[in-house]
C-alpha positions as CSV (number, residue, x, y, z in Angstrom):
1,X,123.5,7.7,-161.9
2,X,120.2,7.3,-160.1
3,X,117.0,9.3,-160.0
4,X,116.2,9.7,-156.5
5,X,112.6,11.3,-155.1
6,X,111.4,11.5,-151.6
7,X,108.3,13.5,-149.7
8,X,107.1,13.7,-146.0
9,X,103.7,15.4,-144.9
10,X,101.2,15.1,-142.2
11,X,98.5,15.3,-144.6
12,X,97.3,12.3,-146.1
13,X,96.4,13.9,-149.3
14,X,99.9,15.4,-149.8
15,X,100.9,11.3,-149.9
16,X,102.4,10.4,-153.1
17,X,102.9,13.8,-154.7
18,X,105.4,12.4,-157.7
19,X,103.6,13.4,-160.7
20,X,103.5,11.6,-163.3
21,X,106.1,14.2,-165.3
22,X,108.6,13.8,-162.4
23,X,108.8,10.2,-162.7
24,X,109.2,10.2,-166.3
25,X,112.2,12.4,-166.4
26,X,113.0,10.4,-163.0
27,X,113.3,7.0,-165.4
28,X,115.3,8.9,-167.8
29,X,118.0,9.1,-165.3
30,X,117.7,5.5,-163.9
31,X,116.6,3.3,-166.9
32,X,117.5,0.0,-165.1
33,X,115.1,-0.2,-162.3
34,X,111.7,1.5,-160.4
35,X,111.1,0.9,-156.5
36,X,109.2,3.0,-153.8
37,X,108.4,2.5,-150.5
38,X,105.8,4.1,-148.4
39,X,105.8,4.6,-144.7
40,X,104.1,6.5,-141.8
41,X,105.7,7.7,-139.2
42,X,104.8,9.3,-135.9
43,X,102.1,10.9,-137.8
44,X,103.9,11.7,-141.1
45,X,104.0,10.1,-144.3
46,X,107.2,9.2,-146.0
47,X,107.5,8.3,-149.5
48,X,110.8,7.3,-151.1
49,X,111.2,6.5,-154.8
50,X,114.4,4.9,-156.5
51,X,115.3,4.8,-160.3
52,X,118.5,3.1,-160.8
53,X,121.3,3.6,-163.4
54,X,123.5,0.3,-162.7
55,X,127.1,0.9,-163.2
56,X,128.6,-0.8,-160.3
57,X,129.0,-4.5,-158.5
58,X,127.5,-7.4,-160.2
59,X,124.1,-7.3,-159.1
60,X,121.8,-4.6,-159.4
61,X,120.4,-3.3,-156.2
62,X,117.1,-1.5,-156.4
63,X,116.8,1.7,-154.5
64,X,115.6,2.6,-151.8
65,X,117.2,0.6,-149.8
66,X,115.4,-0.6,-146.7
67,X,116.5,-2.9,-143.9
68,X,114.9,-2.6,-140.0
69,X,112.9,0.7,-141.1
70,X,116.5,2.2,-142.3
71,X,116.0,3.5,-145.5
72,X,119.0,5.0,-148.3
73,X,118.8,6.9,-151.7
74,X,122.0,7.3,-153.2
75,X,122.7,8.9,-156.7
76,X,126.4,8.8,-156.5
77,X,130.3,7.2,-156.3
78,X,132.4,6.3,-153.7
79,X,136.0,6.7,-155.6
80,X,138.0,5.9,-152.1
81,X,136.5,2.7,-150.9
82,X,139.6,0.8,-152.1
83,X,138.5,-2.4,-152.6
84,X,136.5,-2.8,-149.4
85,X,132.9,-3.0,-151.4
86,X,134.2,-6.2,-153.3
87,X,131.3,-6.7,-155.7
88,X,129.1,-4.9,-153.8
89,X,127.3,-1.5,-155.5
90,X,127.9,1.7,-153.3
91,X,124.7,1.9,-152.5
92,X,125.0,-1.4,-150.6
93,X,128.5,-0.8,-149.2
94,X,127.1,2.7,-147.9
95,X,123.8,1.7,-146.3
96,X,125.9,-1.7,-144.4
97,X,128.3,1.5,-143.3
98,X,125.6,3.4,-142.2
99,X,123.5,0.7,-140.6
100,X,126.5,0.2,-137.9
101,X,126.1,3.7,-136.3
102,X,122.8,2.5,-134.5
103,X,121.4,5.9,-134.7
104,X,125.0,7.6,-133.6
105,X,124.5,10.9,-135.4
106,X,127.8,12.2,-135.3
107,X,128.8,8.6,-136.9
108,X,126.6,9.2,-139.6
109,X,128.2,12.3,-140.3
110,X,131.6,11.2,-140.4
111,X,131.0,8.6,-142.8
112,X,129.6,10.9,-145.0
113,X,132.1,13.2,-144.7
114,X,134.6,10.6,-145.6
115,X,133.4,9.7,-148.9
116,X,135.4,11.0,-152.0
117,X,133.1,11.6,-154.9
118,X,130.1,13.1,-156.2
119,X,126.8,12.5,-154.2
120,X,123.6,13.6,-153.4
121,X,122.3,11.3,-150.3
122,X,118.8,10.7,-148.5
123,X,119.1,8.5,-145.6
124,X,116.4,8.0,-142.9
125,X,117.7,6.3,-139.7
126,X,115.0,4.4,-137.7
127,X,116.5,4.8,-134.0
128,X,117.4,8.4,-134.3
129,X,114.1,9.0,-135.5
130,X,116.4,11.5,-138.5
131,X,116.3,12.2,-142.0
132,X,119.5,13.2,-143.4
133,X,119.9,14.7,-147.0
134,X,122.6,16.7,-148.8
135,X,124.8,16.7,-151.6
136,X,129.0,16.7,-151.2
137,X,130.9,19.3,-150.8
138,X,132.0,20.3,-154.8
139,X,128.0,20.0,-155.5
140,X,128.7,17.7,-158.6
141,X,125.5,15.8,-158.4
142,X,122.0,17.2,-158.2
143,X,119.9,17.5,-155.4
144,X,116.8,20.1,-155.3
145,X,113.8,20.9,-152.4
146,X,110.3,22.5,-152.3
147,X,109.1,23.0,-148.1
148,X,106.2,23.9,-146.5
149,X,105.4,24.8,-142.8
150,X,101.3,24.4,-142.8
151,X,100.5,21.7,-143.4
152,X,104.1,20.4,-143.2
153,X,105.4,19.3,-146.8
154,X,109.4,18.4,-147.6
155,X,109.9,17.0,-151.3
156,X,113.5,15.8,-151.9
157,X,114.1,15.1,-156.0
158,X,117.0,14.7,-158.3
159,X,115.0,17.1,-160.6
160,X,112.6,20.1,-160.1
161,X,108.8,19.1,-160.8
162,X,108.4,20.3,-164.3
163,X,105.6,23.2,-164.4
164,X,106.2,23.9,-160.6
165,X,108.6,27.0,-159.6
166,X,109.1,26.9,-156.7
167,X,111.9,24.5,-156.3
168,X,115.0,25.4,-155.0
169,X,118.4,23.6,-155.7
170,X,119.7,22.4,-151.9
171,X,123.3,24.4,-151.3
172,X,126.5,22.1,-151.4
173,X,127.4,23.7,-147.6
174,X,127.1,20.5,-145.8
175,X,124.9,17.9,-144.7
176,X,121.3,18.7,-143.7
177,X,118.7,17.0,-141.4
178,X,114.8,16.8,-139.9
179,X,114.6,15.3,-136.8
180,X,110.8,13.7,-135.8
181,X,111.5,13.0,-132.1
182,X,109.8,16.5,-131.6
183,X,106.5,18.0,-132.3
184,X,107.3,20.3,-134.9
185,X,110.5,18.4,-136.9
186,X,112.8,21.3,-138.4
187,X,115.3,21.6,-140.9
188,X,119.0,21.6,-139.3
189,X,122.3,22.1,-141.1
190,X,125.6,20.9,-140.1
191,X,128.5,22.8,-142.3
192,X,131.2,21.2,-144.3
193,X,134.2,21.6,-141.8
194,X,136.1,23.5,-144.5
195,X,134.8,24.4,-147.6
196,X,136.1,24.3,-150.8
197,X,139.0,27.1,-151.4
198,X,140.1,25.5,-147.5
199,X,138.8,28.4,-145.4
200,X,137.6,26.8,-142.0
201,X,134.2,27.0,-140.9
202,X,134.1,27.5,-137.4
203,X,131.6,25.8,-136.0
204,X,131.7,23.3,-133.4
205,X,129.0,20.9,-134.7
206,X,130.6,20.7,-138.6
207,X,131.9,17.9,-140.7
208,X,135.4,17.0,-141.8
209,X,135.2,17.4,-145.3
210,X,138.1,15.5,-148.0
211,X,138.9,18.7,-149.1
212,X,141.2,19.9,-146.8
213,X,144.2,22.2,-147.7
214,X,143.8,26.1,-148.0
215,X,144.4,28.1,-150.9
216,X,148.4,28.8,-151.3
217,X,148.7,32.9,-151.2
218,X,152.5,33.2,-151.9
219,X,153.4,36.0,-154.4
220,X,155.9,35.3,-157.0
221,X,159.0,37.2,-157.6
222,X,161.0,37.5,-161.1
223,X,163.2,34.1,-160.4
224,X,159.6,32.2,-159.6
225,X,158.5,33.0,-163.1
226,X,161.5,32.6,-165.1
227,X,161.6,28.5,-162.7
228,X,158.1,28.3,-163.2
229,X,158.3,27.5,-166.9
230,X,161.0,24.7,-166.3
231,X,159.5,23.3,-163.7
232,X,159.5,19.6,-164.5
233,X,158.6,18.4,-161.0
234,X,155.4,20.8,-161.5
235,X,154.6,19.1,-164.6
236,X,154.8,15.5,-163.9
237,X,153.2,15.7,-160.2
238,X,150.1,17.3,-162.4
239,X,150.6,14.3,-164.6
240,X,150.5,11.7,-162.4
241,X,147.3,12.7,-159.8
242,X,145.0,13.8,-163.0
243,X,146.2,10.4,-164.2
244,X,145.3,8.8,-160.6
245,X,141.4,11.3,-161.0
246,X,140.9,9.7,-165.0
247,X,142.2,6.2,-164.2
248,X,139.4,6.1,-161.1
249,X,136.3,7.4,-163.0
250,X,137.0,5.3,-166.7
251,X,137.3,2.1,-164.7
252,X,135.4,2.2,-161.6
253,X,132.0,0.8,-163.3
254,X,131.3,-2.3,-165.5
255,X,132.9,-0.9,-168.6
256,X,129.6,-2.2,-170.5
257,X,127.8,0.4,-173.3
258,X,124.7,1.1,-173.6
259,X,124.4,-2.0,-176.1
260,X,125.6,-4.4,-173.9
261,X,124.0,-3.7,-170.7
262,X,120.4,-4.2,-172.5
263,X,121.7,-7.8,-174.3
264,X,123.4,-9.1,-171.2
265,X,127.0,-9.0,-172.7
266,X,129.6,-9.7,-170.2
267,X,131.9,-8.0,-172.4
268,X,131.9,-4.8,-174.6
269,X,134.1,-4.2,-177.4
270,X,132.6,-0.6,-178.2
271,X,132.6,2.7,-176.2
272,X,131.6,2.5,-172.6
273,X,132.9,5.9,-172.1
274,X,132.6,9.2,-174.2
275,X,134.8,12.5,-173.9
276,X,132.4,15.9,-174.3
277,X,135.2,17.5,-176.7
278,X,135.4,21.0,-178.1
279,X,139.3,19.8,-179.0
280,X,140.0,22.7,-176.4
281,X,142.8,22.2,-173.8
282,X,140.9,21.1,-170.6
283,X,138.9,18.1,-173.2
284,X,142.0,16.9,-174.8
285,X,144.7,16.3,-172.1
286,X,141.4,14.1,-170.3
287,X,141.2,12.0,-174.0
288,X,144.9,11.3,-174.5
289,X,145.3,10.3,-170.3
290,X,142.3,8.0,-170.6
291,X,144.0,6.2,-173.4
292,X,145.8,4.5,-170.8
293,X,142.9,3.4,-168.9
294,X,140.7,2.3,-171.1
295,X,140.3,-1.6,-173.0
296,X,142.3,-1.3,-175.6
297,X,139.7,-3.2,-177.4
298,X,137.2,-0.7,-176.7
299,X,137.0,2.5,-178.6
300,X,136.6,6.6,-177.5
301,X,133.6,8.5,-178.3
302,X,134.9,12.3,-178.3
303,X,131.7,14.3,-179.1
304,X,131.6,17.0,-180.9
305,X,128.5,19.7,-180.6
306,X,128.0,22.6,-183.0
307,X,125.2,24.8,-184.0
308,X,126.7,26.2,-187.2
309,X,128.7,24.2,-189.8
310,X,131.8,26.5,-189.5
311,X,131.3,26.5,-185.3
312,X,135.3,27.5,-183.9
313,X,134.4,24.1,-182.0
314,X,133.9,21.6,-185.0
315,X,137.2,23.2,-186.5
316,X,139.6,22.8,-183.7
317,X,137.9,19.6,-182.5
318,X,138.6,18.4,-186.3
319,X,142.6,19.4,-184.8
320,X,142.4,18.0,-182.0
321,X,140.9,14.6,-183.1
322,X,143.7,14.9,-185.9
323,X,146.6,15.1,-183.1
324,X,145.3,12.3,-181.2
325,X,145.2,9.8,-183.6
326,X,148.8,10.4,-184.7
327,X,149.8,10.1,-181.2
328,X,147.9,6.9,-180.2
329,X,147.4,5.0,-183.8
330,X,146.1,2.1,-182.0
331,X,143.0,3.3,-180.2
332,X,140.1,3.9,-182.5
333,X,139.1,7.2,-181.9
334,X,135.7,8.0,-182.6
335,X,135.2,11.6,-183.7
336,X,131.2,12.2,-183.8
337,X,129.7,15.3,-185.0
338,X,126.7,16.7,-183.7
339,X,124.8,19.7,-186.1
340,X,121.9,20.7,-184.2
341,X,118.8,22.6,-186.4
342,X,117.3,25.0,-185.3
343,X,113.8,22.9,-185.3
344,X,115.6,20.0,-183.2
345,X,117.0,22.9,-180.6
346,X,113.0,24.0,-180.1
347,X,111.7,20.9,-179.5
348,X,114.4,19.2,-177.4
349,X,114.4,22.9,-174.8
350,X,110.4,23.0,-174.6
351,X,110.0,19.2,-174.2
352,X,112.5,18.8,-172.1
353,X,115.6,21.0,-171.2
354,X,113.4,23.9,-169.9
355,X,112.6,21.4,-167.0
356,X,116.4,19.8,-166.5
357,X,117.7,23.6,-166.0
358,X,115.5,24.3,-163.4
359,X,115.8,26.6,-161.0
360,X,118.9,27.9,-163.2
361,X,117.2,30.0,-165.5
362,X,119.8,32.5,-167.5
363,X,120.2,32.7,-170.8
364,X,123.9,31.5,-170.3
365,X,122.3,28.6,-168.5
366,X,120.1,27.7,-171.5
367,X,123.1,28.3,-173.8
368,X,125.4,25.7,-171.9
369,X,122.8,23.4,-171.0
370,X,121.4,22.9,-174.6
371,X,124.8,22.4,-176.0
372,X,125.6,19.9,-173.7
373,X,122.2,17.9,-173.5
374,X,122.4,17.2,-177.6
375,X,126.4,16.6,-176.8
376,X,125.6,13.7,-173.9
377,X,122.6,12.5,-176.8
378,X,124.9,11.6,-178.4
379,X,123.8,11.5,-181.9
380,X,125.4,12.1,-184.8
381,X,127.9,11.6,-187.9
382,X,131.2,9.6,-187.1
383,X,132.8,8.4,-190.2
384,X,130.1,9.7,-192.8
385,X,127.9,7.3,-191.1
386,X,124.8,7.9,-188.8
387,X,126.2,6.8,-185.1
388,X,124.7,7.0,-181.7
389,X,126.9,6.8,-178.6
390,X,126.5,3.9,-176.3
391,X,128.8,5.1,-173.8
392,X,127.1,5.7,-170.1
393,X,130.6,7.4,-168.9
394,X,130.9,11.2,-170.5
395,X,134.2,12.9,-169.1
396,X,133.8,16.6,-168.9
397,X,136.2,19.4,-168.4
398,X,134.4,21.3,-166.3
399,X,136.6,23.0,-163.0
400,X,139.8,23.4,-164.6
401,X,139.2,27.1,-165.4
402,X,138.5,28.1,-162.0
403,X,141.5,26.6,-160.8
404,X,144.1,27.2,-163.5
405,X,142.5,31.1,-164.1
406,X,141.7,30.4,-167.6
407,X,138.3,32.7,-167.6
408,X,138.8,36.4,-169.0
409,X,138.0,37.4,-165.5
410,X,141.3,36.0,-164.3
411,X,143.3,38.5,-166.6
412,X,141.0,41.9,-166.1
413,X,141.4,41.1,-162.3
414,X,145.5,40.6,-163.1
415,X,145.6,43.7,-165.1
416,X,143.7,45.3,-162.2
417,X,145.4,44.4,-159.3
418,X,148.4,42.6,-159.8
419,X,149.2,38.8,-158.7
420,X,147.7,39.5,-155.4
421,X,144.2,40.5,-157.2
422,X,144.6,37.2,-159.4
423,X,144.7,35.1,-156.1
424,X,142.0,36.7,-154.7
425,X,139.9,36.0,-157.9
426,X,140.7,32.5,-158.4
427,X,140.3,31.9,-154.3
428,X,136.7,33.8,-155.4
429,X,135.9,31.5,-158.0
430,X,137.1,27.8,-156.5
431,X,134.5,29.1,-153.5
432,X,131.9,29.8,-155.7
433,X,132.3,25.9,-156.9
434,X,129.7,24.4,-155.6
435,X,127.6,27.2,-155.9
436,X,127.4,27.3,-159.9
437,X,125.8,24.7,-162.2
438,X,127.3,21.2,-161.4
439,X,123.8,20.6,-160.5
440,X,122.3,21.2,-164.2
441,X,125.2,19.6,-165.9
442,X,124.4,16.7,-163.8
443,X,120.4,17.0,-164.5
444,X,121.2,17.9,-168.3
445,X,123.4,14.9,-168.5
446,X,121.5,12.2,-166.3
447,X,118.7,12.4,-169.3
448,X,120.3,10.1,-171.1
449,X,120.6,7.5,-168.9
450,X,124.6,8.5,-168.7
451,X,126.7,9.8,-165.8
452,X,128.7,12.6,-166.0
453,X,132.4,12.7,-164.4
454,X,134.6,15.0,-163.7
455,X,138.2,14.3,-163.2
456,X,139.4,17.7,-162.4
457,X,137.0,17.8,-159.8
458,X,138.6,15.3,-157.9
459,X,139.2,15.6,-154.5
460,X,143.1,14.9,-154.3
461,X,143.2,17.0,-157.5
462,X,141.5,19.9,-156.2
463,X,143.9,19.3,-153.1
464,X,147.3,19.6,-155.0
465,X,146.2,22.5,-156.7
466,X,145.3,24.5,-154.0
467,X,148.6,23.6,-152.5
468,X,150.4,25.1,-155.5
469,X,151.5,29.0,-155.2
470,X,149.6,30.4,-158.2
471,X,152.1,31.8,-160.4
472,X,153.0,27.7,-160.9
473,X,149.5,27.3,-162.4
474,X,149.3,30.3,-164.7
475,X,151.8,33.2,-166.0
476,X,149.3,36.0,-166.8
477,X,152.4,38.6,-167.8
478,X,151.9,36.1,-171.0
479,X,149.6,36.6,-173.7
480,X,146.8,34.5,-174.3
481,X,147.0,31.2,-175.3
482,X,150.2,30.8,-173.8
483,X,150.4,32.5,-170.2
484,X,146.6,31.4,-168.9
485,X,146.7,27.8,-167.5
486,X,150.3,27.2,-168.3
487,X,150.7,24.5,-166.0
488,X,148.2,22.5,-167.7
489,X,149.9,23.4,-171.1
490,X,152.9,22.3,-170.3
491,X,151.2,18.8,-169.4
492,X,149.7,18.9,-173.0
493,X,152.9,19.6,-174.3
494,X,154.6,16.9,-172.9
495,X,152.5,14.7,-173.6
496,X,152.9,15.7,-177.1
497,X,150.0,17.7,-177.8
498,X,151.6,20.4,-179.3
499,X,148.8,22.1,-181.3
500,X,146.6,21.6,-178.5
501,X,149.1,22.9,-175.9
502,X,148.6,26.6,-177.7
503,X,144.9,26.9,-178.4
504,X,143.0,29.3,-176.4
505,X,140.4,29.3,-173.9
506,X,136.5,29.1,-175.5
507,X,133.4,29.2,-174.0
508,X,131.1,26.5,-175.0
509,X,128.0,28.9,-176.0
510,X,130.8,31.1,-178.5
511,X,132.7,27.8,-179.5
512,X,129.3,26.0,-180.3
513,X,127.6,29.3,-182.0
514,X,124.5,28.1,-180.2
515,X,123.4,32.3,-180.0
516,X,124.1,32.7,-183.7
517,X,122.0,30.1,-184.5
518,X,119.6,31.4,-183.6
519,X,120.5,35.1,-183.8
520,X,119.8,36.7,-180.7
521,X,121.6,39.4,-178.6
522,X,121.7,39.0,-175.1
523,X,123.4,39.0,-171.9
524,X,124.4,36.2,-170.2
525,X,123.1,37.3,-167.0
526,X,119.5,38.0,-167.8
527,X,116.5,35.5,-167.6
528,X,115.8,33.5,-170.9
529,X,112.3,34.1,-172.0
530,X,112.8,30.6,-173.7
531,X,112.9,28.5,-170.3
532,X,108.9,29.9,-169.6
533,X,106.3,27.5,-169.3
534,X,104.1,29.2,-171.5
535,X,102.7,27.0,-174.6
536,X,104.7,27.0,-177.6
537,X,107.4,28.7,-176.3
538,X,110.2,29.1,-179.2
């Protein structure tokens, strides 16, 4: 994970223009190094500013990157380069890649469009005289802009400028660029070629995106039902490509904690990676499929957030945790409890998660995004004992809803309008993807100097899925707990979870009681008073 900044104006005193707010909350993200460069071109100046988390290669390489006036800012992962970085860090391997087009535009674009994984990018190329920025086509990692016409003013940052609102987070619709080669440069999108639910955008100048397979519409009949419950095939398919998505994002970086990494260990015998963990469904088939992948020698943080002692959360977490260790007695499982107070929930949202939310500004968004920010801290009771987290790698559920209909939405649209209103929910909500809040999970998360990943997310993943007809997914004619996301409980089931196979679906704001502790009443949809930037807010 990287903190990535960059600004162009042709005013000289619009040079600089990272406060010193933005770079703090900037080195929160990327702990392990600072560079910036500053350039002027054809009558603009350029300022690019790199703060590094290093999780990848054996050398750090300090961002930007800048090699015959090419320069790169990368906050992401390439999960498909299949060996061919060697030792290298992405951000190397990428800028080499990118270095070869020799100002081929359309090559640029390809290679971008090739890469498998979260990413937002900033890449000026000398010969073309282009900037290209944008984030990938899920919209997992964060990537927001502030623009001006006179005088002429871009700012590019991982993170809004705290106190400023006029920030906007860049849409996950494709690749965008600025093109100096005329007087007045303008901002240019080219579209992801299809986007995420596999509709085709049909536009001659788009990109070919790794998502590529349209959303199956087939309608069941009464034999598909009574097969779909037996359908082994189903089941271990599932198995195997979630196993393929966990395997790739709990070993793909230097397997080093927190701990480690600032004493120079080579090796790391506590836990590199951490599972956000409610004990729900989604949490707990990614904990027991990372068992595999992870140094045996290395224990599992699963993180537990609650804002009430008798949160639904801590209790079936408590399960959860309980199932797991019966299942795989040899990992040490490390169940840590978070209790937020009310005091530490006012502090940590005025000093700094009012700022990470940004531009989100809901009261559902302050609900989830302070739940998860104390969750990726990190900080609480495992054992009896006072324990901190040292794991960089969090895993997090989020996407499995959307694609297995496990929201409440799913069923009213079911009750509604049949299978055929189901599908065109769930074909609603996988579009809506990279519209939502990947962004602020990312810029929640990133404070802590971790990386979030998300293994249902994955490309291939979100592939198969799509590919499935949707009564194979989920069997809404069932009750709850049973019928919503049965494909995924069947996985659970067979691989023995069998309390956690049956548990229902729970928000994180109800599971947590975040609302009740703090006893308000409020819709979801409406603007928090609490993310102001008035003094003192509560």
């Amino acid at each position: 994970m990287c903190g990535i900044f960059f600004s162009c104006s042709n005013s000289r005193d619009e040079n600089g223009c990272c406060d010193d707010n933005l770079k703090e909350f900037l080195l929160r993200r990327g702990p392990d190094c600072f560079h910036e460069i500053g350039l002027v071109k054809f009558g603009y100046w350029f300022k690019f500013q790199g703060n590094v988390l290093h999780l990848r290669g054996d050398q750090l390489v300090k961002q930007p990157i800048m090699v015959n006036q090419n320069v790169l800012l990368w906050n992401g992962e390439m999960f498909n380069c299949n060996g061919e970085n060697g030792d290298q860090s992405d951000s190397q391997f990428l800028f080499n890649q990118l270095e070869l087009c020799d100002g081929d535009d359309q090559l640029i674009y390809r290679i971008i469009g090739r890469i498998q994984g979260p990413f937002a990018i900033i890449y000026w190329d000398e010969k073309s005289r282009t900037l290209f920025f944008g984030r990938d086509s899920v919209g997992r990692r964060s990537l927001c802009w502030k623009k001006a016409d006179e005088p002429f003013e871009l700012k590019l940052s991982s993170i809004c400028v705290p106190g400023e609102n006029d920030w906007e987070e860049i849409p996950a619709n494709g690749i965008y660029s600025l093109n100096f080669s005329h007087e007045k440069p303008e901002v240019k999108l080219r579209n992801w070629k299809q986007n995420i639910a596999g509709e085709l955008v049909d536009h001659i100048e788009s990109i070919p995106s790794p998502i590529i397979t349209t959303l199956n519409d087939e309608l069941p009949n009464e034999l598909n039902l009574i097969s779909s419950v037996v359908d082994d095939e189903t089941v271990n398919n599932l198995i195997s490509i979630l196993s393929q998505s966990i395997e790739t994002r709990v070993t793909k970086f230097n397997q080093l904690c927190q701990k480690c990494v600032e004493n120079f260990r080579e090796k790391c015998d506590h836990s590199s990676v951490g599972i956000l963990f409610s004990g729900g469904l989604d949490c707990t088939t990614l904990a027991i499929l990372s068992d595999k992948y992870i140094p045996m020698y290395q224990s599992i943080d699963l993180i537990n957030v609650a804002f009430s002692i008798d949160a639904p959360d801590r209790l079936t977490g408590l399960e959860s945790f309980e199932e797991i260790s019966a299942l795989r007695p040899e990992r040490r499982w490390n169940f840590v409890q978070i209790d937020v107070t009310l005091e530490d929930l006012k502090i940590a949202r005025q000093k700094y998660i009012k700022h990470l939310i940004k531009p989100c500004n809901s009261v559902l968004d302050d609900s989830i995004a302070c739940a998860v920010w104390f969750a990726a801290k990190g900080h609480g009771i495992c054992r009896s004992v006072e324990y901190q987290s040292p794991a960089r790698i969090l895993l997090l559920g989020m996407g499995a809803d959307e694609q297995f209909a496990g929201y409440s939405r799913h069923r009213t649209a079911f009750q509604r309008k049949g299978w055929q209103g189901l599908i065109d929910e769930v074909r609603s909500d996988i579009v809506r993807i990279p519209l939502r809040n990947l962004g602020r999970d990312d810029r929640i998360i990133s404070d802590h100097g971790k990386e979030c990943r998300l293994p249902y997310l994955d490309e291939n993943l979100i592939n198969y899925l799509n590919s499935l007809p949707i009564w194979k997914k989920t069997n809404l004619t069932l009750e709850r707990g049973k019928g919503d996301k049965i494909l995924l409980r069947f996985v659970a089931l067979k691989l023995g979870l069998t309390k956690v196979s049956g548990f229902p679906k729970r928000a994180i704001q109800f599971g947590s009681r975040i609302a009740h502790l703090e006893k308000r009443k409020e819709k979801g949809h409406e603007l928090c008073p609490r993310l102001t930037d008035l003094p003192n807010e509560s």
